[in-house]
N, C-alpha and C positions, 0 to 999 in steps of 0.2 A: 357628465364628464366634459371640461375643456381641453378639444383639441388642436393644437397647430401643427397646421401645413402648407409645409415647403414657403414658411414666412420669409419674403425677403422686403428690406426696404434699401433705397439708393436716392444719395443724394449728390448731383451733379453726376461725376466719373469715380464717387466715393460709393462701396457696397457697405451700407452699417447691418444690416442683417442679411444674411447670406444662407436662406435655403432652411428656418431653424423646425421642426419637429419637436411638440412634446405633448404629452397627456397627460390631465390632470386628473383624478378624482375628487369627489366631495369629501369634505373634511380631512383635506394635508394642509399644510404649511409649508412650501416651497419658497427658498431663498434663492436668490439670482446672485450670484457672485462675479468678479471681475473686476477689472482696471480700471479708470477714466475711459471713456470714450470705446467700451466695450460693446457697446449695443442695448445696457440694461434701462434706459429711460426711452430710448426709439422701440424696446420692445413692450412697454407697461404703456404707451402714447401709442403703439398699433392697437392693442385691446381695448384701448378705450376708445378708439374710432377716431384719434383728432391729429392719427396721422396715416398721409397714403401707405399702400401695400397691397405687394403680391401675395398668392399664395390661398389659404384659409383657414379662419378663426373660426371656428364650432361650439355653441354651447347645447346639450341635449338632442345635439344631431339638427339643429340648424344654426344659420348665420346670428354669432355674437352679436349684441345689440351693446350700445353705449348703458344702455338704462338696465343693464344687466350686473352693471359697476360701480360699485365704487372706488375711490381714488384719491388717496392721498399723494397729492407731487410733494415736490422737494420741500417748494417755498409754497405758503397757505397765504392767499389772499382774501380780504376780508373789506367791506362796507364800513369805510371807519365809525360813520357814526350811527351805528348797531349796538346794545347791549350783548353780553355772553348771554343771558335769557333769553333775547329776544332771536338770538342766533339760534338758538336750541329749540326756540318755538317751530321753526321753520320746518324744521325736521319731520317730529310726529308729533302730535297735542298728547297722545293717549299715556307717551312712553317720558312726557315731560317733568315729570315728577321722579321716579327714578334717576333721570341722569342728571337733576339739578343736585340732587343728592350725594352722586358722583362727581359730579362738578365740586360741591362743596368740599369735599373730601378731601380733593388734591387746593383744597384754596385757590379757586378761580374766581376771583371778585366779579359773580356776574351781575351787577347792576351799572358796573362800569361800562362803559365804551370800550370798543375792542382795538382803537387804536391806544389807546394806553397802555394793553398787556405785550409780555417781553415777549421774543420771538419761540420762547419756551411756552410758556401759558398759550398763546396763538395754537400751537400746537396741537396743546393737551384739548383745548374746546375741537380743534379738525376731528380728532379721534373719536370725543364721546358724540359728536355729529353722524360718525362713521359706523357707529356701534347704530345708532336709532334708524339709520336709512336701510338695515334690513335688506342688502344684496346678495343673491348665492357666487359673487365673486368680488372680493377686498385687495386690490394693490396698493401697498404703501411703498413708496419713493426714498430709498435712506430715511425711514422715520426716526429713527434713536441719534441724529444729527439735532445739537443744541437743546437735549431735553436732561432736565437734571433728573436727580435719584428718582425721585418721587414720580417724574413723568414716568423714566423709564420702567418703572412697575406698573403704572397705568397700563402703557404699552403692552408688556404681559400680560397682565390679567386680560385684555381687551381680546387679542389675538387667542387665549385659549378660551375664552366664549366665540368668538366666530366659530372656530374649530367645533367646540362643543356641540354648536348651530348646524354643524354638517358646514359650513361654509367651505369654499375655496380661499385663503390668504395666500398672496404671494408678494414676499420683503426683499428687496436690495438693501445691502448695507455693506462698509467696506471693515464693519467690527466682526470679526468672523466667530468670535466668542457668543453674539449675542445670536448668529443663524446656528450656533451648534443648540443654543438653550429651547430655543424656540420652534426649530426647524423639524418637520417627518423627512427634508430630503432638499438637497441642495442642486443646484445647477450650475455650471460655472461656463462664462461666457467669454470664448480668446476672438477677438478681431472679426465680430459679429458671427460668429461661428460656437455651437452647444461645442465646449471639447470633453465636458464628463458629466456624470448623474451620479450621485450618492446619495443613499440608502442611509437613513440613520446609525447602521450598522456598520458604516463605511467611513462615518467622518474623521475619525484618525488619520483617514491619509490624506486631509486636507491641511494639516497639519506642512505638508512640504512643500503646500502652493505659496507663492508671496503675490499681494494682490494691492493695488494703492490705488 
């Protein structure tokens, strides 16, 4: 299980997380919802250790590790002059042959350089990176930002193999269609403050939040 407690972080005389509590079990899908400037990237950059913070992060009943994580941020930076192959090597040798296969699938030109590919394809090799690195906890940052059709069912099937894995996934995004599809349970974040937890069986009445 991952648990937070009492996470707060502060920047200057600004409180962007204030006190936040939650437990996760193996194999949900928890989506982080909320505004601009709600706390959802200072809370997914506390988990992954690369930012200060109160409070405590628990995985298995001791202190979170970075190498615990993986992480997709917002924006994917990349080695311009790296192949999509040669990227995917990096990952696992054993498991390179399967995801080149899935690479292919979605037309990732990997013998190119990756500063060639759009900020979409960029994307789609982050992910199948994310699938090979085999962590019991996945945060993706708004990943359905600038991905076409074709990504965004990547992104699916991807996200229900974690799950499958027993994994932990936890999504930000401001598309609230795509955390109803994907999501076991939503969290919504007002002014670095949890203000509710929904239950799959609950997400109707998210239906009367507005969230930009």
């Amino acid at each position: 299980m991952l648990e937070i407690k009492n996470l707060a972080v502060a920047f200057k005389d600004k409180n962007v997380l204030q006190g936040l509590n939650l437990n996760i079990e193996e194999g949900l899908i928890v989506g982080i919802l909320g505004k601009n400037g709600a706390g959802k990237t200072t809370l997914f950059e506390s988990l992954y250790q690369s930012q200060k913070y109160s409070g405590e992060i628990l995985w298995q009943n001791r202190k979170l590790l970075r190498e615990d994580i993986s992480y997709l941020e917002t924006e994917n930076y990349f080695y311009p002059y790296i192949s999509g192959k040669e990227y995917l090597s990096y990952f696992s040798k054993d498991k390179l042959p399967k995801t080149i296969e899935l690479a292919e699938k979605f037309q990732l030109p990997l013998d190119k350089y990756v500063q060639y590919y759009s900020s979409g394809m960029k994307k789609k090799l982050a992910l199948i990176g994310m699938l090979m690195l085999d962590k019991p906890i996945n945060i993706l940052d708004e990943p359905f930002n600038g991905v076409d059709f074709e990504g965004v069912h990547l992104l699916y099937d991807i996200i229900y193999e974690l799950k499958q894995s027993n994994k932990i996934v936890m999504i930000s995004s401001h598309i609230i269609e795509t955390l109803f599809r994907t999501c076991d349970r939503i969290v919504t974040l007002e002014n670095g403050l949890i203000s509710n937890i929904f239950e799959k069986s609950d997400f109707e009445k998210l239906n009367h939040f507005k969230f930009v």
